[in-house]
N, C-alpha and C positions, 0 to 999 in steps of 0.2 A: 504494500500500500504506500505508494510516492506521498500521495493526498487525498485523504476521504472528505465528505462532505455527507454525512447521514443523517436523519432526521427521526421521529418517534419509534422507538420499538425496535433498533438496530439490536443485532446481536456478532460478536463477533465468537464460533462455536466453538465447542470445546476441541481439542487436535490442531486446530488453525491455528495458524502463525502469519503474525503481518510486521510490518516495520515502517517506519511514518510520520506523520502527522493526522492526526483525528480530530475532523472538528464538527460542530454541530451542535443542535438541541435536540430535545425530548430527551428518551430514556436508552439507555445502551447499557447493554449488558457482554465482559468480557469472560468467557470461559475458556480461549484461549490463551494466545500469549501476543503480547503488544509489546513494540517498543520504540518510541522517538519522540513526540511532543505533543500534548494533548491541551485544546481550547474547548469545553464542552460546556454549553448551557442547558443544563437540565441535569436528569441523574446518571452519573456512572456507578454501573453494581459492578462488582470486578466479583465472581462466582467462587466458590472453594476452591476449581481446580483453577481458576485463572492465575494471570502473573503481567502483570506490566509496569515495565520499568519507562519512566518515562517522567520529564518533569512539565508544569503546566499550569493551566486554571482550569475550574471545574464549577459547575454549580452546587450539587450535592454528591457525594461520596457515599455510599455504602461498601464496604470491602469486607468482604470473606475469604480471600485466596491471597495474593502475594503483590506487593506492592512497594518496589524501588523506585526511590523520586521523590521531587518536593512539590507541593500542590499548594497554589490559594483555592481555596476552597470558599467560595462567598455565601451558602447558606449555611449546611451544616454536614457534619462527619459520624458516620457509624461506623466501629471498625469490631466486629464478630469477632467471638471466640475462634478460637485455630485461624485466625487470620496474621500477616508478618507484614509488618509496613519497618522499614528503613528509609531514611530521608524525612522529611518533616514538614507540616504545611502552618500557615497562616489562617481563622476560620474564628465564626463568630459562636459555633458551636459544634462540641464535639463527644462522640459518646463511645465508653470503650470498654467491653465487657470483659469480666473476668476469663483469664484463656487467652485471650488477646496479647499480640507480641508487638509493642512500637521500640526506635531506636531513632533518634534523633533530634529535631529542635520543634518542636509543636508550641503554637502559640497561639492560643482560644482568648479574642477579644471578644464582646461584644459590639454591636453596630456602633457607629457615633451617633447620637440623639440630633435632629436635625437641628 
């Protein structure tokens, strides 16, 4: 993948392999394996077996499978039990269950008040 452009309900499947840039909104879901620079308005679910390395901005994050890179994250962060994030994002909210593996610089502000 030189450049994608995808929109609601993308999935990248599990066994697949891309390398790239990804950008777009609605919802995408990675069961594969990604890697190069991610611009994504809406949700990325990165799946148990997935893995994408890659640094970026994102609208909401949910990760359950493997995650190298640093993210702004502008709504908020779920990161699953047995899930592995190294690298570290910026984000006005973030949620990380017991079982869950982070390594890096995370930094959960809230919004500024207008």
């Amino acid at each position: 993948m030189s450049e994608s452009l995808a929109t609601a309900n993308s999935k990248l499947g599990k066994g697949s392999e891309a390398q790239g840039r990804l950008s777009g909104s609605g919802s995408m879901e990675i069961h594969g394996a990604l890697g190069g620079e991610v611009d994504w308005q809406g949700l990325l679910l990165i799946g148990a077996e997935g893995r994408l390395v890659a640094d970026g901005r994102v609208g909401t994050l949910d990760l359950r499978g493997i995650l190298e890179g640093r993210l702004d994250v502008t709504e908020e962060v779920w990161v699953r039990r047995g899930a592995r994030w190294a690298g570290g994002c910026a984000t006005p909210s973030m949620s990380t269950e017991a079982g869950a593996w982070i390594e890096g610089e995370f930094r959960v502000r809230p919004p500024e008040a207008g």
